[in-house]
VEXZA-99659 format. One line per 5 residues: number of its first residue (from 0); their letters; for each residue z, x, y of N, C-alpha, C. Coordinates in nm, 2 decimals. Layout:
residues N
NUM> a> Z,X,Y,Z,X,Y,Z,X,Y ~ ...
This chain:
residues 151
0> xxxxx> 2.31,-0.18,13.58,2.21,-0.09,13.53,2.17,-0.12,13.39 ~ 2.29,-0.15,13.30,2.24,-0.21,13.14,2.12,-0.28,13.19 ~ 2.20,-0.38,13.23,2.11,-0.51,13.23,1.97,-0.53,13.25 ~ 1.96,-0.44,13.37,1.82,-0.38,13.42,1.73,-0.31,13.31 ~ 1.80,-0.26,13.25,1.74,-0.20,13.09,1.69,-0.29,13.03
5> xxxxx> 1.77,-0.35,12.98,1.79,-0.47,12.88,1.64,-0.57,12.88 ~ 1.63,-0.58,13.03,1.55,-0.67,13.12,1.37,-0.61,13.01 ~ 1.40,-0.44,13.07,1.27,-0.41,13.07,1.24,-0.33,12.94 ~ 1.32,-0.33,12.87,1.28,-0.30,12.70,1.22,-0.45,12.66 ~ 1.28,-0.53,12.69,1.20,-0.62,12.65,1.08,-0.71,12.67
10> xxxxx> 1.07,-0.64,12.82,0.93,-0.69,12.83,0.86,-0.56,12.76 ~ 0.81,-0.51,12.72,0.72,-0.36,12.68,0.68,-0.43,12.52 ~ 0.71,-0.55,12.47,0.64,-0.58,12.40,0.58,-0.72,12.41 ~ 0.47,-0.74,12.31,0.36,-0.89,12.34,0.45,-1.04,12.26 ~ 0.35,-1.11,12.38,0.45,-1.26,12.29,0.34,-1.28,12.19
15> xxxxx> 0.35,-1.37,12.11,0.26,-1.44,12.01,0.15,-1.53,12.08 ~ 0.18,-1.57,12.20,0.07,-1.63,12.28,-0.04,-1.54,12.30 ~ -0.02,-1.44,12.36,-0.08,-1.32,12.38,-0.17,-1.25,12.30 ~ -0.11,-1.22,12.19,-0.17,-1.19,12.07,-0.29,-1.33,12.03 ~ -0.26,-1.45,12.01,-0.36,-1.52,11.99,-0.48,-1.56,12.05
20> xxxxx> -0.43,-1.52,12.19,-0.57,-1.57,12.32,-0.63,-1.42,12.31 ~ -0.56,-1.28,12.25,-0.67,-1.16,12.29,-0.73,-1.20,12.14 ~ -0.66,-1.26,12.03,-0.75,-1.25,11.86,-0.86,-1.36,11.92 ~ -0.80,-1.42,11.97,-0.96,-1.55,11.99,-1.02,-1.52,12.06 ~ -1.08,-1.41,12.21,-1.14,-1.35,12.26,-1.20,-1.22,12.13
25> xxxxx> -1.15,-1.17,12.08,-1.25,-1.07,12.00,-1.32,-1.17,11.95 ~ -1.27,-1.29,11.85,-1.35,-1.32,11.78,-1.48,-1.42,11.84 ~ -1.44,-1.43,11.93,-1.60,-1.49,12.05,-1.68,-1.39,12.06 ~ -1.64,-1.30,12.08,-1.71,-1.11,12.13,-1.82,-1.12,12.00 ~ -1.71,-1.12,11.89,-1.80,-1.09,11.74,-1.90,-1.21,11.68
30> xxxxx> -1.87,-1.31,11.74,-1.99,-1.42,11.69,-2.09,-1.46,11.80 ~ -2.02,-1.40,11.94,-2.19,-1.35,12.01,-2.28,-1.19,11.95 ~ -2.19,-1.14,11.90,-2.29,-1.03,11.91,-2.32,-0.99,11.73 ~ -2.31,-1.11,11.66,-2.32,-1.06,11.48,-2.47,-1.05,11.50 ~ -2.54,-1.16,11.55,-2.69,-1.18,11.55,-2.75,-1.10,11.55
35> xxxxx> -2.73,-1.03,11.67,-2.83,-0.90,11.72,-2.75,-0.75,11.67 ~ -2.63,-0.78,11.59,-2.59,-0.61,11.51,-2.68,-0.63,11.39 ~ -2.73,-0.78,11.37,-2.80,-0.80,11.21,-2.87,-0.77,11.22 ~ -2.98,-0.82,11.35,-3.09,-0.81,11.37,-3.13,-0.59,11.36 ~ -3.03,-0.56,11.43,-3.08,-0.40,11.45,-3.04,-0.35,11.32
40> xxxxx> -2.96,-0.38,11.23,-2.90,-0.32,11.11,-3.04,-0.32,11.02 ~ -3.15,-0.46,10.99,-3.23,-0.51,10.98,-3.35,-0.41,10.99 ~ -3.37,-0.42,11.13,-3.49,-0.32,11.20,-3.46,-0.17,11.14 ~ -3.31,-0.12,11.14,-3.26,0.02,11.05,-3.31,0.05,10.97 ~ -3.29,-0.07,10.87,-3.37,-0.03,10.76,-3.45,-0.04,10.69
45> xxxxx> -3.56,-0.11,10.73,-3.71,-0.11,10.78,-3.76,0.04,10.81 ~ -3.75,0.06,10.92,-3.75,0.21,10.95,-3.74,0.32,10.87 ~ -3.64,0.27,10.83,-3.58,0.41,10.77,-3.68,0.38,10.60 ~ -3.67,0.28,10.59,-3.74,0.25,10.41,-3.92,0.31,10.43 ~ -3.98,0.24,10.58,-4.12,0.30,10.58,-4.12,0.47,10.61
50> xxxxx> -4.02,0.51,10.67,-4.01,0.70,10.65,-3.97,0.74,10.56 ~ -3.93,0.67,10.45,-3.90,0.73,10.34,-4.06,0.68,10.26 ~ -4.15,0.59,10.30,-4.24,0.57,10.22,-4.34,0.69,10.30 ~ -4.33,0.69,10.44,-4.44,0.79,10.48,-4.41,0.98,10.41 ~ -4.33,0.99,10.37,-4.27,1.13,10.32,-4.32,1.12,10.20
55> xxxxx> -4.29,1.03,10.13,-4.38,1.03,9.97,-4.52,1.02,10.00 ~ -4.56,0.92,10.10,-4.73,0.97,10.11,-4.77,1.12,10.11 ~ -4.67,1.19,10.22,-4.68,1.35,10.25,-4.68,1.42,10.15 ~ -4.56,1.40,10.06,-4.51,1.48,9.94,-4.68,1.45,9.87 ~ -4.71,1.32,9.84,-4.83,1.31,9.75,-4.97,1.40,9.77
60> xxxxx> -4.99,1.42,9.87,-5.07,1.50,9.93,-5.04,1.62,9.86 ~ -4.93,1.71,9.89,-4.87,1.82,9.90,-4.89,1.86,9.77 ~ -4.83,1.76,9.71,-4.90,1.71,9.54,-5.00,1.76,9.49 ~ -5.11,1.70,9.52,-5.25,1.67,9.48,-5.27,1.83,9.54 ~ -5.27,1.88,9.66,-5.33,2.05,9.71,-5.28,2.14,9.60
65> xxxxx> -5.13,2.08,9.56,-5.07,2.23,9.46,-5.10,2.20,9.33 ~ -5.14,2.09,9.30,-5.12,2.07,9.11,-5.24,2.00,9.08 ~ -5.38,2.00,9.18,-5.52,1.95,9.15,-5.51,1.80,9.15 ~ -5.41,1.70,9.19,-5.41,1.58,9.20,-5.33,1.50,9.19 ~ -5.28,1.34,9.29,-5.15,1.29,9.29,-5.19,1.19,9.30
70> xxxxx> -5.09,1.09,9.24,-5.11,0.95,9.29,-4.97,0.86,9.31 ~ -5.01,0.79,9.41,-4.92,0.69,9.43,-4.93,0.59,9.41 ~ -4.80,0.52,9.28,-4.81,0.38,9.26,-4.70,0.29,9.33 ~ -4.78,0.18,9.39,-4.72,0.09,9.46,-4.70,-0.06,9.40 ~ -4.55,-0.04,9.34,-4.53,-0.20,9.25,-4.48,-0.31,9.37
75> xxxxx> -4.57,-0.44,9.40,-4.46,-0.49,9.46,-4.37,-0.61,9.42 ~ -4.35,-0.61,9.31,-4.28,-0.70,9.25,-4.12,-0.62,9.22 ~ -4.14,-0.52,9.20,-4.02,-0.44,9.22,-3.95,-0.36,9.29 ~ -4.06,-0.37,9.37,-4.00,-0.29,9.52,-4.02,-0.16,9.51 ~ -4.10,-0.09,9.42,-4.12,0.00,9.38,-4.17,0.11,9.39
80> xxxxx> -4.20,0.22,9.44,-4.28,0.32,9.47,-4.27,0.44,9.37 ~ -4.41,0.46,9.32,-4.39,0.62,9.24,-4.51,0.67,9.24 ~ -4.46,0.81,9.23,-4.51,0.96,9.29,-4.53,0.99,9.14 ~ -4.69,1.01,9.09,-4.74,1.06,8.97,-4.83,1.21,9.02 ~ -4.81,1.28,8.95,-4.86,1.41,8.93,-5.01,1.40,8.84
85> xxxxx> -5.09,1.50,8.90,-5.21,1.49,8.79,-5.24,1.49,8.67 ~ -5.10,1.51,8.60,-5.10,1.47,8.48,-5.05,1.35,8.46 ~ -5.02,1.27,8.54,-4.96,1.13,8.50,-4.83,1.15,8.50 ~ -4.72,1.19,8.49,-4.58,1.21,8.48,-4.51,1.18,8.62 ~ -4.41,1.15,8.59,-4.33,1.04,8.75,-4.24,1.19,8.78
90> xxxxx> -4.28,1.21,8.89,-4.24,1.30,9.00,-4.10,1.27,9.07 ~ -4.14,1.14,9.17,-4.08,1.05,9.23,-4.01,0.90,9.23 ~ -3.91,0.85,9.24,-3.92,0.71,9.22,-3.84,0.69,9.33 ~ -3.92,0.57,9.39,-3.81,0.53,9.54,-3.82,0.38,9.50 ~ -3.70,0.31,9.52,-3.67,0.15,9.48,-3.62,0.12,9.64
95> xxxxx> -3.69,0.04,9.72,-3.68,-0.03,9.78,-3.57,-0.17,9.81 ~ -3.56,-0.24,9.67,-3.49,-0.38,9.63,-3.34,-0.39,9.66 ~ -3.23,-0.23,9.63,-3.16,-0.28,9.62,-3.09,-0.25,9.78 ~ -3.15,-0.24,9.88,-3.13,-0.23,10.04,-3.19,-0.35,10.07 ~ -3.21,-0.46,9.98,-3.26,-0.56,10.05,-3.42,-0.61,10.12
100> xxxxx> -3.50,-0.49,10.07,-3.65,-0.49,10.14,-3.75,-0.52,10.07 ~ -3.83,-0.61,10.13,-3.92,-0.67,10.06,-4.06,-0.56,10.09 ~ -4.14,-0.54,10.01,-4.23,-0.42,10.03,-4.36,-0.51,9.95 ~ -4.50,-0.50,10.03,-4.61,-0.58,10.02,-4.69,-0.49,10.04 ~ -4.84,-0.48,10.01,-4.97,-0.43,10.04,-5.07,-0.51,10.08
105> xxxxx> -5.16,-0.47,10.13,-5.29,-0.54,10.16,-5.40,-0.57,10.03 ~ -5.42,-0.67,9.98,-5.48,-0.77,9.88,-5.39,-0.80,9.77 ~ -5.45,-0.84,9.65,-5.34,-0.91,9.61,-5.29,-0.88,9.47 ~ -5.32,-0.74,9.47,-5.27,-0.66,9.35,-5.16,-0.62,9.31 ~ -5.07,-0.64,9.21,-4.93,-0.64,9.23,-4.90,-0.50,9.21
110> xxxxx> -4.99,-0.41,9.14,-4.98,-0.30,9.15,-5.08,-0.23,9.21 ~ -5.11,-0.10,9.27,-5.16,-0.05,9.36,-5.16,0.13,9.35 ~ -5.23,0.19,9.32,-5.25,0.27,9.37,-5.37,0.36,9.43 ~ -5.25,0.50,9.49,-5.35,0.55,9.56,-5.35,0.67,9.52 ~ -5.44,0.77,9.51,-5.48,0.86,9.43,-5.56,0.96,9.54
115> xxxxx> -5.52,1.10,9.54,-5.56,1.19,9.58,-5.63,1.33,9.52 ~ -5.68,1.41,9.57,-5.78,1.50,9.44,-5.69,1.61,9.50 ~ -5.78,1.72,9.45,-5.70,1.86,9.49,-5.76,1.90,9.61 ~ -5.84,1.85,9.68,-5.82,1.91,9.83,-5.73,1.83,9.92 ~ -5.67,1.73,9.89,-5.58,1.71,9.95,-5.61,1.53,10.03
120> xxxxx> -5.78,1.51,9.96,-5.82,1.35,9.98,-5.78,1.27,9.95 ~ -5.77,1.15,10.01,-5.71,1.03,9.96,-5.85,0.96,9.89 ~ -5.83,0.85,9.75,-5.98,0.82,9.70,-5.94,0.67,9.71 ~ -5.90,0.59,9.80,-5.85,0.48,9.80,-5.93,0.38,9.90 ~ -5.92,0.29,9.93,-5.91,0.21,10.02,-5.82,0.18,10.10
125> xxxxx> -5.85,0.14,10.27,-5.74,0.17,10.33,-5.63,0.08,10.27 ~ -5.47,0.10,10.25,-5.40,0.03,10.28,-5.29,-0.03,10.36 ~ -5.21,-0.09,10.39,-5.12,-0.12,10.43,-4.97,-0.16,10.39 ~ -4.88,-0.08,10.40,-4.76,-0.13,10.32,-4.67,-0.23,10.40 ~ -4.62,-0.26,10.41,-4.56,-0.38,10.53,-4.44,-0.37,10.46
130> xxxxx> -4.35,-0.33,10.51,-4.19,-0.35,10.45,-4.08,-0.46,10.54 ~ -4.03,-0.57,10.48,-3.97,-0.67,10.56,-3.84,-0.70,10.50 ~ -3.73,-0.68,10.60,-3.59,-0.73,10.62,-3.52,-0.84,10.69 ~ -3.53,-0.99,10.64,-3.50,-1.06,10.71,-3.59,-1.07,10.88 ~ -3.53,-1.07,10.96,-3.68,-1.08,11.07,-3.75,-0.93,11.12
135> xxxxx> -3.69,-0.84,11.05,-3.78,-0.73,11.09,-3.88,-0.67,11.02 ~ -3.99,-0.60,11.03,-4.06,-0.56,10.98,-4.13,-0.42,11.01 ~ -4.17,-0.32,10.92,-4.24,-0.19,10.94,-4.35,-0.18,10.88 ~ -4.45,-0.12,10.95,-4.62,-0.13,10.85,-4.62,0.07,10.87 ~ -4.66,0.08,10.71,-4.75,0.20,10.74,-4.87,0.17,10.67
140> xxxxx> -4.96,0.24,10.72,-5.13,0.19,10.73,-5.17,0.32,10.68 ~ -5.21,0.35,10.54,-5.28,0.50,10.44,-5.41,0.42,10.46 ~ -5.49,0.55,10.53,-5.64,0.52,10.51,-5.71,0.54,10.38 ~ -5.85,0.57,10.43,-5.91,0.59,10.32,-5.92,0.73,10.26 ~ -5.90,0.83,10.40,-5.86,0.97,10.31,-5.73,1.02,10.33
145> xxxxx> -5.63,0.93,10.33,-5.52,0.96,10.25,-5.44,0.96,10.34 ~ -5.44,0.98,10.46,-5.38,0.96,10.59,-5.23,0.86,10.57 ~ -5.17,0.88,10.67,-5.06,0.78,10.69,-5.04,0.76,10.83 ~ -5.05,0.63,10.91,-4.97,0.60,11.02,-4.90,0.51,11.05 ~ -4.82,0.48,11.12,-4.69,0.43,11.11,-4.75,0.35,11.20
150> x> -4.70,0.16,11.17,-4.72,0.07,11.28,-4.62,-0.06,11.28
């Protein structure tokens, strides 16, 4: 009866062979699927960087109805976004750069803004912000009266 013990305490733990063929199966697992956790981590935050730009569009608005006027400056050299009040004074500042996102407009002005009155108009040209992470990308598209839609 020992011995029959003996037997089976000792199987209840792993050999070292074992341990190596399940480490080198994870690590197959993890270098099929790094690509596509990058790719979606990527697309994350994209997403999440143009809803944080479409809310400052909103806030700007909200802006311009309560205090006679707002503007949004769009740097893209810095990745930069800021929320001015009608008197010129920075409200907002949202930095893009250090999540990695590249943030662009439509023509070829490195600074950009867009400017709303107190009824709540946008006085701009339409634009387009395009924010890009490695292979993914988010557009929001501010028309000409101030609008925001996400594409």
């Amino acid at each position: 009866m020992d011995r029959r013990m003996e037997i089976e305490t000792r199987r209840r733990g792993t050999t070292l062979a074992e341990l190596v063929v399940l480490l080198g199966l994870v690590g197959i697992v993890i270098a099929l699927t790094a690509p596509v956790s990058r790719a979606a981590l990527d697309r994350g935050a994209v997403v999440a960087a143009r809803e944080e730009a479409m809310g400052l569009v909103h806030r700007a608005r909200a802006l311009a109805l309560a205090g006679g006027g707002a503007t949004l400056r769009v740097m893209q050299g810095s990745e930069l976004l800021l929320l001015l009040d009608g008197g010129g004074r920075v409200r907002e500042r949202v930095e893009f750069g250090p999540a990695g996102i590249d943030l662009r407009t439509t023509g070829s002005a490195e600074q950009v803004e867009m400017t709303w009155n107190a009824l709540g108009w946008g006085r701009v040209t339409s634009r387009t912000l395009e924010l890009r992470r490695g292979h993914a990308t988010a557009r929001l598209v501010v028309s000409a009266r101030g609008r925001a839609e996400r594409r």
